[in-house]
N, C-alpha and C positions, 0 to 999 in steps of 0.2 A: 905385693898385690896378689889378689885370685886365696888367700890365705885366711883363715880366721884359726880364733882361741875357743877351744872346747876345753873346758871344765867337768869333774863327775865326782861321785863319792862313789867307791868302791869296799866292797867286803872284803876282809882279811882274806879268804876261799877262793876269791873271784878275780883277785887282783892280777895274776898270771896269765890267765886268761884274757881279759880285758887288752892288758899291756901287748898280748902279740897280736891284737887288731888293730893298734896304733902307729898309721903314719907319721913319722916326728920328725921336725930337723935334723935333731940329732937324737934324744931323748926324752919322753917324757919327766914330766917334776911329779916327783910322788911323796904327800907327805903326811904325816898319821893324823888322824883325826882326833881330836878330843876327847880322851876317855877311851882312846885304844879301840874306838869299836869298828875300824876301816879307816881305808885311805881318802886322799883329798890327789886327784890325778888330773892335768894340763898337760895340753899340749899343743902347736902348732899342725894343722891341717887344711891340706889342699880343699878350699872354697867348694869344688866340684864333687868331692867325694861324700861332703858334709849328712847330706838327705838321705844317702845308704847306709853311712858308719853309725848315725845315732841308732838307728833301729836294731841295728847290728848288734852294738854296746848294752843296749839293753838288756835283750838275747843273753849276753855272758856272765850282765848280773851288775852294770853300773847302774844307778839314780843319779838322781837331780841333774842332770844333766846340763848343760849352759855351753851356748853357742855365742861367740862374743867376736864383732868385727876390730879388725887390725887399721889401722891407718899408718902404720909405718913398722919396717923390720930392720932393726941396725944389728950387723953380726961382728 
C-alpha cells in the first residue's frame, strides 16, 4: 500500500544520474533498450513522493515516463 510502479527510458549519459534519485525496495530493474540507444528503468516508489520525483526525473534526463498503481507487494 501507499506504493506505485514508475517506468522511464533513460539515455546511456543519464542513466547514473537518474538511478541516484531513485527510491527502491531494494533496486531498480535496468534494462537496455532496443538497438542500444538507452535504458528501460522500474522501480517501486513511495505513492507520496511520486508528484516531486517525476519532475525531478525529467531534470536528469528520463522520458516517457509511466506511473502505474500496485495492488499487491509479495517479497
Amino acid at each position: 500500500r501507499g506504493k506505485v510502479l514508475v517506468k522511464m527510458n533513460v539515455a546511456r549519459a543519464a542513466l547514473d544520474g537518474v538511478i541516484a534519485l531513485l527510491p527502491s525496495m531494494k533496486a531498480p530493474t535496468v534494462n537496455e533498450l532496443f538497438g542500444g540507444e538507452g535504458y528501460a528503468v522500474e522501480t517501486v516508489v513511495p505513492k507520496a513522493q511520486i508528484n516531486v520525483l517525476i519532475p525531478t526525473l525529467k531534470d536528469a534526463g528520463a522520458t516517457d515516463i509511466i506511473e502505474l498503481p500496485l495492488s499487491k507487494i509479495v517479497h
